[in-house]
N, C-alpha and C positions, 0 to 999 in steps of 0.2 A: 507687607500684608500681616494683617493682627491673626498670627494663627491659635493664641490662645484661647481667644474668646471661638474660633471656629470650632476648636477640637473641646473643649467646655460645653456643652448640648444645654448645661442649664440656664447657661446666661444667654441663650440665644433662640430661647424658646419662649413661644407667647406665653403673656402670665395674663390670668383674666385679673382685671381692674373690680374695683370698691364697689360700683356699680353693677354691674354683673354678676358680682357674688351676694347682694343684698337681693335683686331681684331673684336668684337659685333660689334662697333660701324662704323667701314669700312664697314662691311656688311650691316649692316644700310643705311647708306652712300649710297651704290649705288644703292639699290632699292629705294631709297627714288629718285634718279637720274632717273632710270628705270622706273619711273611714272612719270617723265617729269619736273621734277620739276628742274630748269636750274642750272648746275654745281656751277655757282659762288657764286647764291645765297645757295645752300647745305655747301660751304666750310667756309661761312659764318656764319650757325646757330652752335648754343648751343646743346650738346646732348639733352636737355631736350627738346628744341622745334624736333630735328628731332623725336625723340618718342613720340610726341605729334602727328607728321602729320603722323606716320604710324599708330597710332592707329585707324583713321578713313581715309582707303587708296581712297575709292569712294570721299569721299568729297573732298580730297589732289587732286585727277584728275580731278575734277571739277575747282575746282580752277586755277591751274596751265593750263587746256586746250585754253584758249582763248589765251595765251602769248603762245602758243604754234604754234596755228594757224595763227597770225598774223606773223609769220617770214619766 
């Protein structure tokens, strides 16, 4: 019995595949869009910044609302 890999919890735990993490991230994408936040600048960020501005979605509408209003 391989009890390395048993008592090892990382190698034996599902990892989500290339596909599954492209779709997260689209869906990310366009809520992050859906709180106003303007297309060009979304296609532009890094995942880690768009995970950054939905963790705090009130503050991301604050921010993004004035560039909103002015157009």
């Amino acid at each position: 019995m391989a009890t390395s890999t048993f008592r090892n919890k990382n190698d034996v735990r599902p990892k989500k595949d290339g596909a599954a993490k492209r779709r997260h991230c689209l869906v990310q994408h366009r809520r992050l869009v859906g709180l106003g936040v303007p297309q060009e600048e979304v296609d532009a960020m890094q995942p880690d910044k768009i995970r950054e501005l939905l963790k705090e979605p009130s503050k991301t509408i604050k921010k993004y609302a004035p560039a909103e209003a002015e157009k």
